[in-house]
C-alpha positions as CSV (number, residue, x, y, z in Angstrom):
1,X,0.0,0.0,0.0
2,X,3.0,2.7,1.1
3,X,4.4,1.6,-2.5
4,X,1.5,2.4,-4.3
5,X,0.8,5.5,-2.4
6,X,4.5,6.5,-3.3
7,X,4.1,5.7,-7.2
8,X,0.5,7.9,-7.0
9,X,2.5,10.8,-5.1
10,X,5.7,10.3,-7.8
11,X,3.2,10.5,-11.0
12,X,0.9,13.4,-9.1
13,X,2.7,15.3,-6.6
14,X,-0.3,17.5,-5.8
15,X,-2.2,14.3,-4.5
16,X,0.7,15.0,-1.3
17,X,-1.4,18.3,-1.2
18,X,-4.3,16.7,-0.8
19,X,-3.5,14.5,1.7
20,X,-2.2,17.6,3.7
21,X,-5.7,19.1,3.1
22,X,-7.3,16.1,4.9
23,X,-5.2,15.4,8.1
24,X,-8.4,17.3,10.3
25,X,-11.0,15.1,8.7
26,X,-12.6,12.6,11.1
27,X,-10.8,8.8,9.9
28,X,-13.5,6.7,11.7
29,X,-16.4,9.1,10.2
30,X,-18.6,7.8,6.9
31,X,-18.2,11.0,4.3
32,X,-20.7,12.3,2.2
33,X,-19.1,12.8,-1.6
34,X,-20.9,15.4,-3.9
35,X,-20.8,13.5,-7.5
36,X,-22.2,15.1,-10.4
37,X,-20.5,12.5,-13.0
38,X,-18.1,15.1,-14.1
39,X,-14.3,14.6,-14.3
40,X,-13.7,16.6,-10.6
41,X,-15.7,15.0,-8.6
42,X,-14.9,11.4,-10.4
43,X,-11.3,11.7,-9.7
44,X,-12.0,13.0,-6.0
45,X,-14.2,10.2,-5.2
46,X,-11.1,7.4,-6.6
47,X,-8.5,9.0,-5.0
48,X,-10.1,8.8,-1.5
49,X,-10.0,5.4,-0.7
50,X,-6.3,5.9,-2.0
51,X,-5.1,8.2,0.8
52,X,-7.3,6.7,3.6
53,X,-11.0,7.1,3.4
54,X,-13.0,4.1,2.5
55,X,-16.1,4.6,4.1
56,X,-17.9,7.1,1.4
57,X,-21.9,7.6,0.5
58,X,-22.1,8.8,-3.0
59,X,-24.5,11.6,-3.3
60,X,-26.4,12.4,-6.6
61,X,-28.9,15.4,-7.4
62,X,-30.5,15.4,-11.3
63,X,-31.8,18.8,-11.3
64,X,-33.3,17.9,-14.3
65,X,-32.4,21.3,-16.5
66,X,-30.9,19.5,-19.6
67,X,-33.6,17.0,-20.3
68,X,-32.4,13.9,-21.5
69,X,-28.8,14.6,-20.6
70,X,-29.0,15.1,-16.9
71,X,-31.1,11.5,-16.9
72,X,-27.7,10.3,-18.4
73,X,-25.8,12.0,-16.1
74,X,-27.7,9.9,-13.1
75,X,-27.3,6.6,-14.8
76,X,-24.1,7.0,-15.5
77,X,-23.4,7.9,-11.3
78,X,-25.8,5.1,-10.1
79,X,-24.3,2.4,-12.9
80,X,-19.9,3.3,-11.6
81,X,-21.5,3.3,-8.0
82,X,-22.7,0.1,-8.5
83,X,-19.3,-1.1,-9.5
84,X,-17.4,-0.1,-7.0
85,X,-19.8,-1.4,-3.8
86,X,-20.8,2.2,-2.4
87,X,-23.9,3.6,-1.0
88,X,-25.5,5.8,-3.0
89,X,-28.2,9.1,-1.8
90,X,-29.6,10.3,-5.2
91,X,-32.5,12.3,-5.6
92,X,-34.3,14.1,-8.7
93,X,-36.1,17.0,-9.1
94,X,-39.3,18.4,-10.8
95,X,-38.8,21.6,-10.9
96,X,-36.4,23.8,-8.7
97,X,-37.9,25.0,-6.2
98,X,-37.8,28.9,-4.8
99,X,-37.2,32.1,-6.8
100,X,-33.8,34.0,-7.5
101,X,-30.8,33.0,-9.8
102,X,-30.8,29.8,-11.3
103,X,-27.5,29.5,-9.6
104,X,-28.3,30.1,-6.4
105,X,-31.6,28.1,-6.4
106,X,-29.8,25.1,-7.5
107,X,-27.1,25.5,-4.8
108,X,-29.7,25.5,-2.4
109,X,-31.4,22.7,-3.7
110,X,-27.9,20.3,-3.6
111,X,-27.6,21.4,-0.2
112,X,-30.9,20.0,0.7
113,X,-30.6,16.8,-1.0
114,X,-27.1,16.8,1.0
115,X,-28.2,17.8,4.0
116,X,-31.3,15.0,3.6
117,X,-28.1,12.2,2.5
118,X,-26.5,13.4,6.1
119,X,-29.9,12.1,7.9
120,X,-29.8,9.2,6.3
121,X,-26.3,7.8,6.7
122,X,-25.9,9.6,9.6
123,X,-22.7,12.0,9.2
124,X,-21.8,15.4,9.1
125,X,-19.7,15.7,6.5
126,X,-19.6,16.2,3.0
127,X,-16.5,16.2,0.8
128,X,-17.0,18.2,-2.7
129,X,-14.5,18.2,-5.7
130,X,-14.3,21.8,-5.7
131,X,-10.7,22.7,-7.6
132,X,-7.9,25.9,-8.2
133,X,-10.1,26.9,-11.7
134,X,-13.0,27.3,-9.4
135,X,-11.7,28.8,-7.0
136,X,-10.1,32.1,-9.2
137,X,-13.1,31.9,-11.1
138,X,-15.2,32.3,-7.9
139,X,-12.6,34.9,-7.0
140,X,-13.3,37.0,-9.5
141,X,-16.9,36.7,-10.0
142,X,-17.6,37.8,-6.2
143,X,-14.6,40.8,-6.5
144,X,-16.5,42.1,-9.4
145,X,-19.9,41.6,-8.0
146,X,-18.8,43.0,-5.0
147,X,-18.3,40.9,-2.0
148,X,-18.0,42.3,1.7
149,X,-14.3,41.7,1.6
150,X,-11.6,39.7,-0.2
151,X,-11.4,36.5,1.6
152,X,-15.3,36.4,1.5
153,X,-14.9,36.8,-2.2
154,X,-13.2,32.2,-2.3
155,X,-14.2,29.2,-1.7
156,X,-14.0,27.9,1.6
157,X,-11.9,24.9,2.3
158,X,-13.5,23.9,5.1
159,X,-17.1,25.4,6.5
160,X,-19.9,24.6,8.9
161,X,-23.4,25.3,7.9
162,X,-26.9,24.5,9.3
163,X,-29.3,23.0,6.8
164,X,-33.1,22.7,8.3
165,X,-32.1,21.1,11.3
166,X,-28.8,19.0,10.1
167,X,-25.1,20.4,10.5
168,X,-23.1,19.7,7.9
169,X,-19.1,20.3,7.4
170,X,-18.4,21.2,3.6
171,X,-14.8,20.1,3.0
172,X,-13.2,20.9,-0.1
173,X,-9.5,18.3,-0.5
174,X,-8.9,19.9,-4.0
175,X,-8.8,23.3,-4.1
176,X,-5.0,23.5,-4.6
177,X,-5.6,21.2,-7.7
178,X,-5.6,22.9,-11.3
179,X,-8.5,21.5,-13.8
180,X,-5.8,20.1,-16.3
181,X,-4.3,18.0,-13.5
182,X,-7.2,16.5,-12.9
183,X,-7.7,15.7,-16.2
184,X,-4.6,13.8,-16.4
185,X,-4.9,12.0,-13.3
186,X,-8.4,10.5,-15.1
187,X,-6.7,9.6,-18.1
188,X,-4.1,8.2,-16.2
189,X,-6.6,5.7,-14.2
190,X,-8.8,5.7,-17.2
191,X,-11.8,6.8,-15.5
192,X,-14.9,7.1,-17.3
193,X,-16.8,10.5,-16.7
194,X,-19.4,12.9,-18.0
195,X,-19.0,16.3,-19.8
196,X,-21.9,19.2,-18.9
197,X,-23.0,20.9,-22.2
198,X,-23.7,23.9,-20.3
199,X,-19.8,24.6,-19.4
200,X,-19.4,25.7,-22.7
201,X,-22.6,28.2,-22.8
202,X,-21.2,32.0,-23.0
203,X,-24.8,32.7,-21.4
204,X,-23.2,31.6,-17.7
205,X,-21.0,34.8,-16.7
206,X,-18.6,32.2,-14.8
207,X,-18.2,30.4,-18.0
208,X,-17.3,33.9,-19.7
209,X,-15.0,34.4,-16.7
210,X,-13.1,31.2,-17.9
211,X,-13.1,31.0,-21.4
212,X,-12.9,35.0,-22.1
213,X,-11.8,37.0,-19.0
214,X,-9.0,35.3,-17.9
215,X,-7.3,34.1,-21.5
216,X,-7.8,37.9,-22.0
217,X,-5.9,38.9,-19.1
218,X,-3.2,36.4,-19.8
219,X,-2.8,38.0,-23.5
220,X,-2.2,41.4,-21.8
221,X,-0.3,40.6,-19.2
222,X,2.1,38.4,-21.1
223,X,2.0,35.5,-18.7
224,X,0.1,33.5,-16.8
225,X,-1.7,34.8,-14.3
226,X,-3.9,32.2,-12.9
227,X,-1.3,31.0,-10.0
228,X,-0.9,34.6,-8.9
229,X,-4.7,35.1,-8.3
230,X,-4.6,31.6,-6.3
231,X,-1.5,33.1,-4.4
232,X,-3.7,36.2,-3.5
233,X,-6.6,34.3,-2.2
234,X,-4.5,32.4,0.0
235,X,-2.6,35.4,1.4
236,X,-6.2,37.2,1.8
237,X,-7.7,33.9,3.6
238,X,-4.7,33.8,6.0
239,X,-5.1,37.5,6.7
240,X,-9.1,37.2,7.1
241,X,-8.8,34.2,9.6
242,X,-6.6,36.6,11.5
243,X,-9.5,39.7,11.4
244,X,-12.2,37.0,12.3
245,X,-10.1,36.5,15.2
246,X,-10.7,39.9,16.5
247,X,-14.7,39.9,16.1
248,X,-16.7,40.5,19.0
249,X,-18.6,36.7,19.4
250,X,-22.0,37.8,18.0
251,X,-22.9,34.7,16.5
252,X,-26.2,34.2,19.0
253,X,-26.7,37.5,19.3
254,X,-30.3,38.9,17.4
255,X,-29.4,42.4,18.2
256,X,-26.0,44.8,18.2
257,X,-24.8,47.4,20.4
258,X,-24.3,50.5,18.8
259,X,-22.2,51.9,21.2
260,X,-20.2,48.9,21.1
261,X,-19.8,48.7,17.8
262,X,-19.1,52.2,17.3
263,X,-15.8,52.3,19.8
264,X,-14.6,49.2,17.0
265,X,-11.9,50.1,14.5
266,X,-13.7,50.5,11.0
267,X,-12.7,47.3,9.4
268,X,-13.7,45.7,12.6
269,X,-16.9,46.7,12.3
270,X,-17.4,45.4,8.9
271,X,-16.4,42.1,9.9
272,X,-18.6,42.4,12.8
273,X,-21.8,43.0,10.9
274,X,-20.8,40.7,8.3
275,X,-20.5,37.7,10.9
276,X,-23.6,39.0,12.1
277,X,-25.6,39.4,8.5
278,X,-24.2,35.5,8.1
279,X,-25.5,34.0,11.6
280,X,-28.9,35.4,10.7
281,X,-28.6,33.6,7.5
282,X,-29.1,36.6,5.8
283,X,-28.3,35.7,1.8
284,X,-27.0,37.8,-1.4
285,X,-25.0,40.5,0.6
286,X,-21.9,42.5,0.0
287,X,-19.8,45.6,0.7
288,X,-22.7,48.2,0.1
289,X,-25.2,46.4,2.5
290,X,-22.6,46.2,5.1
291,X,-22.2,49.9,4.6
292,X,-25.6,50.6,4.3
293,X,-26.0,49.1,8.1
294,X,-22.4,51.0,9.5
295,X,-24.3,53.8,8.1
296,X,-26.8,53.2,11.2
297,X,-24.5,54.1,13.6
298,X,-23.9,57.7,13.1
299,X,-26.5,59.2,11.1
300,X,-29.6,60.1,13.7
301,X,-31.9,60.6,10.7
302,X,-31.6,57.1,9.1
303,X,-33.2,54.4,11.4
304,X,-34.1,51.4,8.6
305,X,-32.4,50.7,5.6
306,X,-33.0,47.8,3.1
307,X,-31.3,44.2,2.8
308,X,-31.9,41.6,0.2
309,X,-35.4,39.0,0.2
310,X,-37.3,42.1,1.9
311,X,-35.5,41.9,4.9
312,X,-34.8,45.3,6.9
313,X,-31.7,46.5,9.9
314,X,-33.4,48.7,11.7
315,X,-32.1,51.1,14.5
316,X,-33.7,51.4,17.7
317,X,-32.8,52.3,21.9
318,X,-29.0,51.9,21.2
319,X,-29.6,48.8,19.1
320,X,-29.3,46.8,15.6
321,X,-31.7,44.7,14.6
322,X,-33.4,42.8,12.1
323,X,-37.0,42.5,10.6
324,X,-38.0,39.8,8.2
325,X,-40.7,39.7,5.8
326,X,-44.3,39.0,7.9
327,X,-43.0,39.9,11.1
């Protein structure tokens, strides 16, 4: 087995980094792994058992927006689960359900389906094949949307969230992995997997990000430029983890004190009311909403001001606070 794992390490040397990225998982825990049928989350879910983590569910959701392609997509999952002897969680959809970007809706809609998988196999966490393409592509697309601050603006390697009534632990082993690594480590293995039309459509703005934006920037900068922007993220997470660190614990708090929050250095308070925003699972926000709600603080004749899904931060006795929609 060492033997193998060396020849594995020898042909991919980032596989080392994703071993790294898994020392604080839970060994004796069953993991959830996200599988769409793509190449990503293919190669993630053969290269666990590899580097110590056997006991996996596979979990499947056919969100049904390409017809007769995502039912293939499905097949394909539950046929190479079959094979190799896993559990499998898959679900399919009628519609999606809720209102605002297709994105988002769908997002919430795996997280669900996860979150139902969790119940039924009864873990906590969830492993997803999210990889270094992503994550500058999610980069960008939350700098230029406007995120509340840089770090905000990646992907997560490792996050808690509360779904219904379930916890679940997102882990993500590959985000130090470029897309054309991963592409050789399936041809390598010859692993069967599926292609999504859609990641060729110019109508996504992420896909425009990747086959546009950044070969653009690349012809004007002369170079590469891909690695730097991964570089930056990671300098800006490091640097976030150590701002979070200074946050007043408001996690179960439904109100702020504006006093308190006022005597806090200014990118202090951001953070604060960002944490905040995020433990009142307030969705969709940025740098002008957290704004909006420093602008509370100060100005005497502002005492509401608007956040997204209809929800208002209101001002009142000394105090922030938060009305949603029927209250």
């Amino acid at each position: 087995m060492r033997q193998r794992q060396a020849d594995i390490a020898t042909r991919f040397p980032w596989v080392e980094q994703v071993k790294e990225a898994t020392l604080s998982y839970p060994r004796q825990e069953r993991h959830l792994v996200g599988v769409s049928g793509g190449v990503d989350s293919r190669v993630l879910l053969h290269l666990l058992p590899m580097i110590g983590f056997p006991d996996l569910v596979v979990c499947h959701l056919n969100h049904n927006l390409r017809g007769a392609e995502s039912l293939e997509d499905s097949n394909f999952v539950s046929r190479f689960t079959r094979r190799l002897g896993l559990p499998l969680h898959i679900e399919t959809l009628a519609e999606l359900p809720g209102t605002g970007s297709l994105e988002m809706v769908a997002r919430e809609a795996r997280l669900r389906c996860f979150a139902r998988a969790a119940e039924n196999f009864s873990t906590s966490s969830l492993l997803l094949a999210h990889h270094a393409d992503d994550q500058v592509e999610t980069f960008l697309f939350n700098l230029f949307r406007g995120t509340g601050s840089l770090d905000n603006a990646a992907i997560k390697a490792e996050s808690q969230i509360t779904v219904g009534t379930r916890n679940l632990w997102i882990r993500r082993p590959m985000l130090r992995v470029w897309k054309e690594e991963i592409y050789e480590f399936a041809a390598a293995y010859r692993l069967e997997f599926r292609e999504d039309s859609t990641n060729l459509s110019r109508q996504i703005v992420r896909n425009r990000i990747r086959h546009d934006l950044i070969p653009e920037i690349e012809r004007l900068m002369g170079r590469p430029v891909k690695r730097t922007l991964l570089r930056t993220i990671e300098l800006a997470a490091s640097e976030g983890e150590f701002l979070r660190s200074l946050v007043p614990k408001v996690e179960s708090q439904a109100e702020l004190d504006v006093k308190e929050l006022r005597e806090l250095p200014v990118v202090i308070q951001r953070r604060t009311i960002l944490c905040w925003l995020r433990h009142q699972n307030i969705k969709d926000f940025g740098f002008d909403e957290i704004e909006a709600v420093r602008s509370l603080l100060d100005r005497l004749d502002i005492a509401r001001i608007n956040l997204p899904r209809s929800v208002f931060c209101r001002r009142r006795a000394g105090r922030l606070y938060l009305q949603f929609p029927n209250e």
